[in-house]
Structures are given as C-alpha cells and as structure tokens.
PAROBA-260502 format. One record per residue (C-alpha): x, y, z; residue in three letters. Coordinates in steps of 0.25 Angstrom, whole numbers, plus 5000, padded with zeros to 4 digits. Layout:
N
XYZALA...
***
This chain:
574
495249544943UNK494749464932UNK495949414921UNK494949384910UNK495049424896UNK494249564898UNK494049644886UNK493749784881UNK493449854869UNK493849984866UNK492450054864UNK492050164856UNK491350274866UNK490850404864UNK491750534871UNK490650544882UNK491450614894UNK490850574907UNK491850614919UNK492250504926UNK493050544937UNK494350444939UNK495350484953UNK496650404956UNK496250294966UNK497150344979UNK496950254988UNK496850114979UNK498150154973UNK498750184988UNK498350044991UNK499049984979UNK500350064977UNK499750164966UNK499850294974UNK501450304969UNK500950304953UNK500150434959UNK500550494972UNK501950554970UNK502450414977UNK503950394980UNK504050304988UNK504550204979UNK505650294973UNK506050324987UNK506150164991UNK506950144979UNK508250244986UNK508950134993UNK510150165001UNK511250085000UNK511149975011UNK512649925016UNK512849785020UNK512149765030UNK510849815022UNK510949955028UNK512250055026UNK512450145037UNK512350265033UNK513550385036UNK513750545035UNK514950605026UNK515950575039UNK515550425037UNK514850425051UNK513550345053UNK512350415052UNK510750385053UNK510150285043UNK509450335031UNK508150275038UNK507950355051UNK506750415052UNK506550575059UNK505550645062UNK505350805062UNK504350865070UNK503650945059UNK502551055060UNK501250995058UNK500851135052UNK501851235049UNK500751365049UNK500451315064UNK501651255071UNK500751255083UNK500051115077UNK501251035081UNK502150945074UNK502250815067UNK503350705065UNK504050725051UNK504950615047UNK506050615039UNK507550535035UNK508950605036UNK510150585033UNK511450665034UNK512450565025UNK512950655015UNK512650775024UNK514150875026UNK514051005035UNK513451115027UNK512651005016UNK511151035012UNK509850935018UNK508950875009UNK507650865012UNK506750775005UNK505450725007UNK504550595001UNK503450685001UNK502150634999UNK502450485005UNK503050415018UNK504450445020UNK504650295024UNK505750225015UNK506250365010UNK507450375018UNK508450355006UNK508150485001UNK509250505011UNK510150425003UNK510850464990UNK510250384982UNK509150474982UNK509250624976UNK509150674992UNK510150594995UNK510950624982UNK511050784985UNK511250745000UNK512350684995UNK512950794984UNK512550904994UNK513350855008UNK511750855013UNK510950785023UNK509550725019UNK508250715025UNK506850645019UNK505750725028UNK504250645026UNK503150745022UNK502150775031UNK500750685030UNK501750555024UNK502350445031UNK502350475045UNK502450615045UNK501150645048UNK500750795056UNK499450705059UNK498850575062UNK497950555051UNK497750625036UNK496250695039UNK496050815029UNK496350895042UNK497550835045UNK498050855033UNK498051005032UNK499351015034UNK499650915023UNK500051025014UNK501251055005UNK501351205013UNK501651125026UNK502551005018UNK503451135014UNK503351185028UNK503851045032UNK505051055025UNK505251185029UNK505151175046UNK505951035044UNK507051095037UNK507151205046UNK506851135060UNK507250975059UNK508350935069UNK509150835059UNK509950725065UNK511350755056UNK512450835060UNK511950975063UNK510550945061UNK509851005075UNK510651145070UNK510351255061UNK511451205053UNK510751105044UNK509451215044UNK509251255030UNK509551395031UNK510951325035UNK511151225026UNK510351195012UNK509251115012UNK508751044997UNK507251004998UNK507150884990UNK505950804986UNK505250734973UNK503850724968UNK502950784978UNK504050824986UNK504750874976UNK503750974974UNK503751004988UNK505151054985UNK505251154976UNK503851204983UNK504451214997UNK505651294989UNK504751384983UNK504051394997UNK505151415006UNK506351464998UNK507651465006UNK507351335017UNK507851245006UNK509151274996UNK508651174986UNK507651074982UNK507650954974UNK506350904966UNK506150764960UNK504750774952UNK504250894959UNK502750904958UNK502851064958UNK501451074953UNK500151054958UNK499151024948UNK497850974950UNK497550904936UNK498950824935UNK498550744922UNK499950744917UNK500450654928UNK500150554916UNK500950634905UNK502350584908UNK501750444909UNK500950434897UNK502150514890UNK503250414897UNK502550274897UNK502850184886UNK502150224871UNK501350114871UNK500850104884UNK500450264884UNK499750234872UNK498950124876UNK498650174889UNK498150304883UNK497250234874UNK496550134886UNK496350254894UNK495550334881UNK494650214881UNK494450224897UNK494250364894UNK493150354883UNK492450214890UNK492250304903UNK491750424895UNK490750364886UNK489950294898UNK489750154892UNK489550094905UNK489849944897UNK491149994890UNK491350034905UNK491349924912UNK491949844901UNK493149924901UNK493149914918UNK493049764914UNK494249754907UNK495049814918UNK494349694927UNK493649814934UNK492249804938UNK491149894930UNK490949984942UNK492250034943UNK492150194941UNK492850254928UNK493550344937UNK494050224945UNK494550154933UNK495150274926UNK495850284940UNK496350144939UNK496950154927UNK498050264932UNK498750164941UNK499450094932UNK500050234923UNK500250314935UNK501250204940UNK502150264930UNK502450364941UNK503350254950UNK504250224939UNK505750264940UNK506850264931UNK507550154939UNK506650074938UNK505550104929UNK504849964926UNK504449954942UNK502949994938UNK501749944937UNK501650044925UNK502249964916UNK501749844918UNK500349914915UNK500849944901UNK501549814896UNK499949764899UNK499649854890UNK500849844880UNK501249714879UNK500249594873UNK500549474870UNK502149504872UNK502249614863UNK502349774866UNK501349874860UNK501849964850UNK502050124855UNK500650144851UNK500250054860UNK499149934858UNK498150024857UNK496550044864UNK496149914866UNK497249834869UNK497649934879UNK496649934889UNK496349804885UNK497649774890UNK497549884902UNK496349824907UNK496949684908UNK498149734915UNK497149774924UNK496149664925UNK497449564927UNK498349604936UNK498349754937UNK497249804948UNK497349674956UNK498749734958UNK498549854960UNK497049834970UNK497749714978UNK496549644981UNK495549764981UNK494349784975UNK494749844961UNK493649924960UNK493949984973UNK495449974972UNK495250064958UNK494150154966UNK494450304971UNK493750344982UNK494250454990UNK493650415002UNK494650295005UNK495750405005UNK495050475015UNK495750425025UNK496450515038UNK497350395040UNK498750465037UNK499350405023UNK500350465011UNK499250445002UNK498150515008UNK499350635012UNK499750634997UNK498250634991UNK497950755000UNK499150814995UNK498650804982UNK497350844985UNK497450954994UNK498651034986UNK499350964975UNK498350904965UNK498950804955UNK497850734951UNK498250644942UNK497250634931UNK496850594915UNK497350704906UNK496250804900UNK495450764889UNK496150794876UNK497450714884UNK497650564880UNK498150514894UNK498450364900UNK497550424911UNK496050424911UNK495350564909UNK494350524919UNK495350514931UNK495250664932UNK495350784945UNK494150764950UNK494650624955UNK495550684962UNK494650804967UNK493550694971UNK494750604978UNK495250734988UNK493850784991UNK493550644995UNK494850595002UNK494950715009UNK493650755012UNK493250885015UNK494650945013UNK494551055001UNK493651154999UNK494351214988UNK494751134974UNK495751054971UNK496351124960UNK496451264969UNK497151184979UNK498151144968UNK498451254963UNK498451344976UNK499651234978UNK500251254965UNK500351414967UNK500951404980UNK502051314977UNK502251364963UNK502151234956UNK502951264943UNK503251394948UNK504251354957UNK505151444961UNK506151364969UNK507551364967UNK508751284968UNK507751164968UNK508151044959UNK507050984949UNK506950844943UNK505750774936UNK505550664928UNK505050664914UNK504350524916UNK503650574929UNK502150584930UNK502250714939UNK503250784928UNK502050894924UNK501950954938UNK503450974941UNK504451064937UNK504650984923UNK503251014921UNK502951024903UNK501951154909UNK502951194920UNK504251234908UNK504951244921UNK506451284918UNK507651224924UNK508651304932UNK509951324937UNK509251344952UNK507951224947UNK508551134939UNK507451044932UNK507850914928UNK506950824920UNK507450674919UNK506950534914UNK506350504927UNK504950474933UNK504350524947UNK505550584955UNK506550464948UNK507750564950UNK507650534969UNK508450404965UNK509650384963UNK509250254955UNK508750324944UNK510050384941UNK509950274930UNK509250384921UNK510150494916UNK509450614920UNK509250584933UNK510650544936UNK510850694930UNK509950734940UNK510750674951UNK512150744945UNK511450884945UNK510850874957UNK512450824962UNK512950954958UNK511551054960UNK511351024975UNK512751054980UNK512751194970UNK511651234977UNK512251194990UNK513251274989UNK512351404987UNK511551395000UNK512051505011UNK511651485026UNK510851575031UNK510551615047UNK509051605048UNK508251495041UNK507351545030UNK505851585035UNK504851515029UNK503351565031UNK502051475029UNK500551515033UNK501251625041UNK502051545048UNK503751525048UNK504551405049UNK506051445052UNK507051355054UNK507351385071UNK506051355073UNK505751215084UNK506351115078UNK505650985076UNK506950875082UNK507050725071UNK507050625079UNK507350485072UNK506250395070UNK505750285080UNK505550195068UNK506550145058UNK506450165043UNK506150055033UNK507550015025UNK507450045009UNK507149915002UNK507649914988UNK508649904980UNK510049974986UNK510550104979UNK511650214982UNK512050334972UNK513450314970UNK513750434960UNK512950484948UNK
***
C-alpha cells in the first residue's frame, strides 16, 4: 500500500441510482479479527474476568465449608441428544465448567452459556467477578457454563455441511438446555440425585447477547424448567433489515467524528450512483485501492473501522481500533476538528489516508487488498466445522440481522449500497442449496415463534446498554416501548454490548446499580420457588423430554483448560 500524497476532490455528480450491491466480508474479517465488531463476539469480554490467582499464581479454589473443590478450569462433557424430535440419532459430547463454591444445600444453579462461540477460556463466568458468579454467590448457587451446540468442541458432527447442520437450530439449542438440566449427573454434593433437578431446586438461565436472547425465549418456550433468567443485551428480535445497529453508534461516537464520517460516506454514496467510472477509481485510488475493486466491496470495507465501536467497554473504552479511526479523521496538524467536524473534503481526504497508510495493511496482514476486502460467499462454503461458519448459518437460516446502510432518506455512517441482498446473495452461496423459501419468511416465522418483543417471560431480569449497537432489537428497543416490571425488571445503563457480565465495569453507576438489584432480586425470587414431585413436561415436535429420563453421566475432561491471561480481578462488595 502506497504512502503518497493521493488526492481526491469532492465531485459534483448527478442523483443517478445504480444498485450496487455491498455484503460484509465474512471470511476477510474472520481472518483478521473483524468478525467481534459484527458477530455478537464475547470472547474478549469473557477473557477480561480474571479470577484472582494466589501466590503461587493459582488459588485453590474451596466450597462454604472451606474444603477444596475442583478448579474453575475443569472441562465436563454431557452426552447430549443430537436431535431432541429423534433420540434414536444418538448423542454427542457437550462440554461445560462447574463450580459448586458458593453452592448451600437447597441454593439455585446457574446456567449460562457463551453462546455462539467456543467455550474455551470462559471458565470465569464461574467466578464472582462475573454477573453468573455474582448471583451464584447472592443466591447460595452453584454455577455451570454449558458450550452451545455447533461451537467449540461441542459438535453433534464431524463437519458443518448444510445437512449436518439441520440440527443447528435454536428449537434444538432450547431443547439443550432443557434435557441438560433435567438429565446431567453434576460432580457437586448431590449432583447424581433428583435433588439439584430443577423441579427440586431453582434454576436461573442466564446468558447475554445472543444467549441472552436464548433466555427469555426458552422461558417463553418451556415455562416452569427454569425459575428465573437473566439477560445481558438480549437480542429478542429477529429482524431481517437490522440498519439500526449503526444508530446507537452514529448517536454515541464523538460529534465530530459522526459528522464527518457521515458526510465521506454521502460522497461514497453519490460517486457509486452517478457511474463516473474516473471519479470512481480516483476515489478507490485514494483509499490506495486498485480501480477494480467493486463498489459493493469497497462500501463493505469501509464498515470495519465503525463497527469496532461494538468491542468497546466501559472499563476500558479507548482499547479500539474505532478511535484511532476518528482522530485520523479529527486531528490535523495537532488540533481537533470542531463538533461540526472538518467537513467533505478533508474527511475522506483524511479517511482515505488512514487507509492508504497504515489501515488495510493491518487489517489484510499481507493479503492481497483487493481480495482481503472482497466477499465471496464461496470461501465460506466450507464443511470444515468452525464458529463462524455455525454463527453465519445461524443468521442465515433463522435470525437475520443484516446489518445494512440505513433507507434512503437516513444520513448514516454506513453506505446505502451495503444492503439485504448482500447478505441473501452471501447465504445462498455459503450454504449452497439450503433454502427454498426467503430469507425474510424464515426471520419472521422465528420471530412469531419466539415472540420477540412479545415476550412473555417472567421473573426474567433485563439489562442493556444505551451505547450498544444491538439496543433496537432488545427489550429497550425505541419500537418495542417495553415496560419494566416487578416480575421483568428493565434496566437501561451507560454501557455497551453486554458491559454489565463484568464486575469491572462496576466503575459506571448504573451498572454497579445493576449489581445491588440483582443482590437483592435473585434471592426474592428464590425464596418463592416450591418443590414439586414430578419434573415439569416439556413437548417439542411431538416428543417429551422429562427430567427421569437416561441420563447423559459428566465425566471431567481428558485435556486441561488454558489459564486466564490478564489482569487479576475479584468482586469484593459493591
């Protein structure tokens, strides 16, 4: 990537509209570390839970009684129904952590999950220093982090083919849930009984983000196997055209730099609609791109830097590439644009060198730019078994989510011409020859089955953040109006994408509010739960899953769990 002094002028064009058809690059940005700004990724948040290591680097970790128990970082596995409407297809190996450290006689389990990502390095959602381990702790519970299916190493099959994944759908993930909690042979005291079953003792289903969804939609779906839920970010809502994922950025980032970038990506807009071939390449030339790059492959490269917004936290909310992007943009020659911003022509003059300098090198990693910034659904057509590919069928197959340029009459730091289609064009191609119906019907037969905003679920705790990108499909959603309860407390705080699963962004008010309610919530509801003698009967596609049928035996893991890098941090009182 050339360094020179590149430079573009703002041209006059006509409105021409010619359609060109933009999709995010999947499989460039899994090779460079975009996929968390866009997949719902947690991983880093998880990694940034640290239990508190003793002096020899590693506490022992000990139940209520002061007696040694298993590590965090042991690894079970359940055997798990590969498909719950035919037990007869066998089983596969679910993995999961444990921990019984706060656990009394008679307390709740909570049961989380990472949801769409490997369980690896997520043991210390166990710990207290994470919202699981937090109630765990108020509540007298045990904890347990159960990997989805299709992630990590929990996988029904050896490879992701379309068939294969037929089972990857959020009916069976539910149905997981479900049989696991009703069937798994835990290694605490009690744990091979009925005693810890949840028609015996409460279980709270906890989960944020994608699986925090998966929460208040397995409340809705099987009332009565779970006493209480929490959920961080909650993506209740499948949507199809998800343009506002960009609002609460736009609306959030600094003034000047949502101006500017706003007005760059009108000149994008009008240089692509008016079909000046020259203005074209000029302005691919600025960028240090080559003139062959498709408009719908540049209009996708130029979402990587804005959607980075989505890994910040409160913590630590400078650990971005975001907004290194914007002082490009908003500091020349040592001095700050105005709120206004710069304007036009020094903003993608400046965008452009970003870009040019130092920005794509970084991002391609010694890929061919042009390819690096290229979507072809084809190179994620691969069977080989991998989170992305399970997460983009997800998407794909049930949820929707496309995260798109706004409609016309919307100013927007996204381009127009990054649109559905793309992401209609990606599914038919990666997973080739899987739908016959549309896209949109398969969103919205999800939404009507889960109720999306119509949720129904009680006793289920609700937190999201007004700086996150994924706010407009959760329950603090400007078109849900959903009201906050006694039984479905809403809470809307400071944060970004599920900020309030660490203890660490305490720092902010109205999380560590968060944390005092749910103190005082969980055991309320605790107290509430009465035993019954028969599990509750759940029914899916005809068949029941009740909580005496075989159980699947954990069995601790052959291999041992990575130790938490990162800086050491333990709740000691909020």
């Amino acid at each position: 990537m050339g360094g020179g002094n590149t430079s573009f002028r703002v041209p006059k064009v006509g409105a021409l509209i010619v359609v060109f058809l933009g999709l995010l690059s999947v499989a460039s940005a899994a090779r460079n570390g975009l996929v968390g700004g866009r997949k719902q990724h947690m991983v880093d948040l998880y990694r940034s839970i640290t239990p508190k290591p003793g002096p020899n680097g590693k506490r022992p970790v000990t139940d209520v009684n002061g007696n040694i128990i298993a590590d965090y970082d042991v690894i079970y596995t359940f055997d798990q129904l590969i498909d719950h409407s035919n037990p007869s297809a066998g089983t596969f190996k679910q993995r999961y952590y444990h921990t019984w450290e706060y656990y009394k006689t008679g307390g709740p389990i909570v049961l989380t999950t990472p949801g769409e990502q490997t369980a690896d390095d997520t043991f210390a959602l166990l710990t207290n220093a994470s919202m699981s381990g937090f109630i765990a702790q108020a509540t007298n519970g045990a904890v347990i982090n159960l990997e989805h299916r299709f992630y990590g190493k929990s996988m029904p099959f050896a490879d992701m083919s379309v068939k294969s994944l037929q089972v990857h759908t959020v009916e069976q993930a539910i149905e997981d849930l479900v049989y696991f909690a009703q069937n798994v042979q835990l290694a605490m005291p009690g744990g091979k009984t009925d005693a810890v079953r949840p028609h015996k003792i409460p279980w709270i289903l906890l989960g944020g983000s994608y699986s925090g969804a998966l929460t208040s939609w397995t409340l809705n779906q099987k009332p009565g196997v779970f006493w209480a839920g929490y959920s961080s970010s909650g993506v209740i809502q499948p949507q199809l055209d998800f343009w506002q994922y960009f609002k609460p950025i736009q609306k959030n980032m600094p003034a000047n730099c949502s101006a500017d970038v706003q007005a760059a990506i009108e000149v994008v807009d009008s240089v692509i609609d008016s079909g000046n071939a020259t203005a074209y390449a000029e302005l691919l030339a600025l960028f240090g791109f080559a003139p062959d790059l498709a408009p719908s492959n540049f209009a996708n490269s130029l979402t990587y830097p804005v959607s980075d917004w989505q890994i910040l936290d409160v913590y630590s909310d400078r650990g971005s590439v975001f907004f290194d992007f914007c002082d490009a943009l908003e500091v020349q020659a040592g001095q700050p644009a105005p709120a206004s911003g710069f304007g036009a022509q020094t903003a993608i003059t400046a965008w452009g060198r970003y870009y040019r300098t130092s920005y794509v090198d970084d991002v391609c990693k010694g890929f061919d730019p042009e390819e690096c910034m290229s979507f072809d659904g084809s190179t994620s057509s691969s069977i080989k078994p991998t989170d992305d590919r399970s997460w983009m069928w997800q998407v794909c197959n049930q949820l929707g989510w496309a995260q798109v340029g706004p409609p016309a009459d919307v100013k927007g730091v996204v381009s127009k011409h990054f649109t559905v289609d793309n992401y209609t064009t990606y599914c038919n191609t990666a997973f080739d020859g899987a739908f016959t119906d549309t896209f949109e019907s398969r969103v919205e037969a999800t939404a009507k089955k889960y109720l999306g905003w119509g949720t129904k679920a009680d006793r289920l705790f609700v937190v999201n953040g007004e700086r996150d990108p994924w706010l407009e499909v959760t329950h603090s959603a400007e078109e849900a109006r959903i009201a906050s309860t006694s039984t479905t407390p809403i809470f809307l705080t400071d944060g970004y994408h599920c900020s309030d699963l660490t203890a660490l962004n305490t720092v902010s008010k109205s999380i560590a509010d968060v944390y005092q309610s749910a103190r005082t919530t969980f055991p309320a509801w605790m107290k509430d739960f009465k035993a019954s003698d028969k599990p509750v009967a759940t029914t899916t596609g005809g068949t029941s899953s009740k909580g005496k049928n075989a159980a699947g035996r954990a069995h601790a893991s052959s291999f041992a769990a990575v130790i938490l890098a990162g800086a050491a941090f333990v709740l000691s009182g909020l």
